[in-house]
C-alpha positions as CSV (number, residue, x, y, z in Angstrom):
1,X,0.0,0.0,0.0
2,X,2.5,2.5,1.1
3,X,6.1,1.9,0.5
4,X,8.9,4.6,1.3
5,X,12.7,3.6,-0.2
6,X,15.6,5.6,1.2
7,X,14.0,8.5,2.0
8,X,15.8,11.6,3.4
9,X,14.4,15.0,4.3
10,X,16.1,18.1,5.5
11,X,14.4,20.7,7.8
12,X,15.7,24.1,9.2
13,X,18.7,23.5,6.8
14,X,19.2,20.0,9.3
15,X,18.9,16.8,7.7
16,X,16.2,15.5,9.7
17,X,15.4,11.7,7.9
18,X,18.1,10.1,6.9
19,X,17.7,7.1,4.9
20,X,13.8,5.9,5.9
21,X,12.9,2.3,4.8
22,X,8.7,1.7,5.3
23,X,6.2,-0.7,4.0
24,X,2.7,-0.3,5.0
25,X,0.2,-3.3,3.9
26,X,-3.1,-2.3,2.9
27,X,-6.0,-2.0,6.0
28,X,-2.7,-2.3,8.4
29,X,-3.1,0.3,11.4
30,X,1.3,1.4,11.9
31,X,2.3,3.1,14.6
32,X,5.6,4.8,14.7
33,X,7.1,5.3,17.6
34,X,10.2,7.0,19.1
35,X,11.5,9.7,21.6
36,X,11.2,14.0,20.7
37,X,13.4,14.9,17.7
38,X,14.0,11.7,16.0
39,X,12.3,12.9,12.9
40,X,8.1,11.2,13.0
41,X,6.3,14.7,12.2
42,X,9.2,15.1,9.5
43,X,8.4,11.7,8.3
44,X,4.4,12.5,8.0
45,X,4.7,16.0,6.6
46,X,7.0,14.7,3.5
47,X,4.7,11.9,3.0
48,X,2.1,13.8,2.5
49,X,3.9,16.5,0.9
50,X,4.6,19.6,2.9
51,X,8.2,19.3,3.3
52,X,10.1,18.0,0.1
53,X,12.2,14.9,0.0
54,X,15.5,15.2,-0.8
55,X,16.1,11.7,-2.1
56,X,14.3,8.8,-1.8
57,X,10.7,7.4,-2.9
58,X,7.4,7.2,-1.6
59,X,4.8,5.4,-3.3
60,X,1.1,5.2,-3.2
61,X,-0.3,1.7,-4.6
62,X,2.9,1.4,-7.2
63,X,2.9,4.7,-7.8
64,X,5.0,7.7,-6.7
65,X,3.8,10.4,-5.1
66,X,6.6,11.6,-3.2
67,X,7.4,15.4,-3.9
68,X,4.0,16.3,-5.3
69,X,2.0,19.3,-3.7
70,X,-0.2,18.6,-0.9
71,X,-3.2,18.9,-3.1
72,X,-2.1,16.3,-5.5
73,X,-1.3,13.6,-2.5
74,X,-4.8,14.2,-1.4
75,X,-6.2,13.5,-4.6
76,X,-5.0,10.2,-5.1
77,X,-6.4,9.3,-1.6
78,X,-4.3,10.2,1.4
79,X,-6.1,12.2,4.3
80,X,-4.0,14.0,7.3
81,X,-4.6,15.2,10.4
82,X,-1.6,17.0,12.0
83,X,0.1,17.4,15.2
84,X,-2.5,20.3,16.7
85,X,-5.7,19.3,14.5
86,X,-5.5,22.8,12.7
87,X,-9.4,23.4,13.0
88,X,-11.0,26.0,11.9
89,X,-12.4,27.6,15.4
90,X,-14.8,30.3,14.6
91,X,-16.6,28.1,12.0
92,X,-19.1,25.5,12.7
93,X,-18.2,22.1,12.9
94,X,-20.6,21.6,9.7
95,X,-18.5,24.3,7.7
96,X,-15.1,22.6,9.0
97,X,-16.8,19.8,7.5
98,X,-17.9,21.2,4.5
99,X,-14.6,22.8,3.9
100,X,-13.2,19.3,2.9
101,X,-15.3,19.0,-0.1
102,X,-14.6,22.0,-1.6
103,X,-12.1,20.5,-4.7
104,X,-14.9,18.2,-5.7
105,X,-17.9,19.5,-8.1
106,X,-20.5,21.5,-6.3
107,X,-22.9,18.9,-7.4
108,X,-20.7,16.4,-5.5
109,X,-19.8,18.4,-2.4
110,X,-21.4,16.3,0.2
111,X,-20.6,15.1,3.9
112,X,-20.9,11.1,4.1
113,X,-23.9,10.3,6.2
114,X,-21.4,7.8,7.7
115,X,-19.3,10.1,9.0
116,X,-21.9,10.7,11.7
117,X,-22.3,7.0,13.3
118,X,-19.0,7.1,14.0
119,X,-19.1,10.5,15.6
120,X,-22.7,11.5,16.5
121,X,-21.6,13.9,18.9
122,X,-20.7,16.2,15.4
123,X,-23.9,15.5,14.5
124,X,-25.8,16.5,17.5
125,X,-23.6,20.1,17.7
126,X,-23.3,20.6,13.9
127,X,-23.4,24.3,14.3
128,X,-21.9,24.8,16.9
129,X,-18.6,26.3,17.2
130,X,-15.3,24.2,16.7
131,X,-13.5,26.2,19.2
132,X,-15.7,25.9,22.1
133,X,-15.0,22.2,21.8
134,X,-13.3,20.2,23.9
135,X,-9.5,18.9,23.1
136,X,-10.7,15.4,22.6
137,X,-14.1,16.4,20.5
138,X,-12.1,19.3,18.3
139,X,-9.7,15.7,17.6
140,X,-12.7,14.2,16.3
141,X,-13.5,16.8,14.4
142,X,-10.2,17.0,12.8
143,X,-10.5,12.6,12.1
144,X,-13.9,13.1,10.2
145,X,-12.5,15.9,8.6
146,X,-9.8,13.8,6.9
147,X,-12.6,10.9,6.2
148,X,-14.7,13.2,4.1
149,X,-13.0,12.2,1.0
150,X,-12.7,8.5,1.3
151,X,-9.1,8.8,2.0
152,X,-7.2,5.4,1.7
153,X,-4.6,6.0,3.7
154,X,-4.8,8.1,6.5
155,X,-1.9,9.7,8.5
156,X,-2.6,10.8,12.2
157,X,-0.1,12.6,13.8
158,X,0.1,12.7,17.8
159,X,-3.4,12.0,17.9
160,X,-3.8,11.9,22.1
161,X,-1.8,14.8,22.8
162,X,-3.4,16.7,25.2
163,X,-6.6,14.5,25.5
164,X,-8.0,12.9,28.6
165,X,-8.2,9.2,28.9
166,X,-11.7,8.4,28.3
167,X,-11.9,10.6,25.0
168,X,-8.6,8.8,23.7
169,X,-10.3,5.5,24.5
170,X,-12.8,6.2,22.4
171,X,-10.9,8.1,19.5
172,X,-9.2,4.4,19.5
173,X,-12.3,2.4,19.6
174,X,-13.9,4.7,16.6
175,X,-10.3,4.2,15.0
176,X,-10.4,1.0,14.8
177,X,-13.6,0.0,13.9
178,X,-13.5,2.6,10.7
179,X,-10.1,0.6,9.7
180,X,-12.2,-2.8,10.1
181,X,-15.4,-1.5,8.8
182,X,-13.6,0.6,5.8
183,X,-10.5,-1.0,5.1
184,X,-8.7,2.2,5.2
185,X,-4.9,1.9,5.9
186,X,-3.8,4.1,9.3
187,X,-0.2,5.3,10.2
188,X,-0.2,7.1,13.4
189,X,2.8,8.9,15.3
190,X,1.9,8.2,18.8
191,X,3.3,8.4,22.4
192,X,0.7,6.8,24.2
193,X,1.8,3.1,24.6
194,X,-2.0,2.3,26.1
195,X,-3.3,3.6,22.9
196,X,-0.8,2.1,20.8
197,X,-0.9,-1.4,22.3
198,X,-5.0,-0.9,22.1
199,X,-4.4,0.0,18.5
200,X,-1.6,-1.2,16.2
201,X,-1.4,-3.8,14.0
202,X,2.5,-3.0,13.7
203,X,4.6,-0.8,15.7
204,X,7.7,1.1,14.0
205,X,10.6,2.4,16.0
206,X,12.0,5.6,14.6
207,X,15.9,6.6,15.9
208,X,17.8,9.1,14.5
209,X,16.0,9.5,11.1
210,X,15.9,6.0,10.5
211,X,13.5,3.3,10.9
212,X,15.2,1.0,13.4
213,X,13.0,-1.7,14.5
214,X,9.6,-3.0,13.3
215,X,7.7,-5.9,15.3
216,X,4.1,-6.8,15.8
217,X,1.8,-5.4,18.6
218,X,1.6,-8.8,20.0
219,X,5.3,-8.6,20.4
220,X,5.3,-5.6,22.7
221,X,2.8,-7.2,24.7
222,X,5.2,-9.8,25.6
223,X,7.7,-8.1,25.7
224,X,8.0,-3.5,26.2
225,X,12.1,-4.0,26.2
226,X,11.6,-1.9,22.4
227,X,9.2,0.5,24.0
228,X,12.1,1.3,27.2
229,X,15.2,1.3,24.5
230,X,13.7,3.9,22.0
231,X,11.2,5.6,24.1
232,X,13.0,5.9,27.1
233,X,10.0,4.8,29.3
């Protein structure tokens, strides 16, 4: 599904990835994991085009996609929510929504019914403000902001920062069940091990700009020696 060969990426005149090697099967939830300042945000931000690589590829079902605007990632099916969410506050959540089907056809502008089973709690407030939400519900916001398009893959970056528990329980029950229900692939940057373990399919360990371990969820289950070597927990 997603493949990335050698892939290095500067930032701030630093190179910040420095050789990345990645395969992501298709419907597989990835986490990627790894301490401050080893390069996961630089990682998500060249996938999906707003930093450019310097070398390397990243491909997209076969095909390349790696140093294309951001636009042109999102049209060949790859949804993002960033570190931060980067909601629109004084608009409604409807017009946050809305906002994500603006580069289709104005006859095909529409927000999937779906959308709202998974979150009814946008439903229920649909015009009411995005900033006045909580940390956890303006997260879910930005989620089925990304969905409105039928991504394929989507990229999630520090998804539980700064959200209590019990919301980030249920941002990973609704997570998972739209990658069983959908399909959809997920890679997600994360720092919660409770979330991840709840979570992953596959976790990635990310050291010094390169990819430096993979293993199965199940393995860390057994075993959190990975999780205490390149997380420092």
């Amino acid at each position: 599904m997603l493949k990335i060969s050698n892939l290095h990426t500067s930032y701030g005149g630093s190179l910040i990835l420095q050789g990345i090697d990645l395969k992501v099967k298709r419907a597989e939830i990835m986490v990627i994991m790894g301490r401050n300042g080893m390069g996961k945000t630089t990682l998500m931000k060249t996938i999906m085009g707003l930093l450019p690589p310097q070398s390397g590829k990243i491909e997209l079902e076969n095909e390349s996609i790696g140093g294309l605007k951001p636009h042109k990632i999102a049209a060949k099916g790859v949804g993002f929510v960033p570190q931060g969410r980067e909601i629109f506050s004084d608009f409604t959540v409807w017009d946050n929504l809305r906002l994500a089907t603006m580069r289709y056809p104005r006859k095909k502008r529409c927000v999937p019914e779906k959308l709202f089973e998974y979150f009814p709690i946008l439903k229920e407030r649909k015009n009411q403000r995005a900033g006045s939400f909580s940390g956890g519900e303006q997260q879910m916001l930005a989620i089925a902001r990304a969905l409105v398009a039928n991504p394929k893959l989507l990229l999630l970056d520090e998804p539980s920062e700064g959200i209590q528990p019990s919301i980030i329980q249920e941002i990973t029950r609704i997570l998972r069940a739209i990658n069983k229900e959908t399909g959809i692939t997920i890679v997600i940057v994360e720092q919660n091990v409770d979330m991840i373990l709840d979570l992953a399919d596959t976790c990635a360990f990310l050291e010094k700009g390169r990819i430096a371990d993979t293993c199965p969820k199940d393995a860390l289950q057994k075993d959190d020696s990975m999780i205490t070597r390149y997380m420092a927990l």
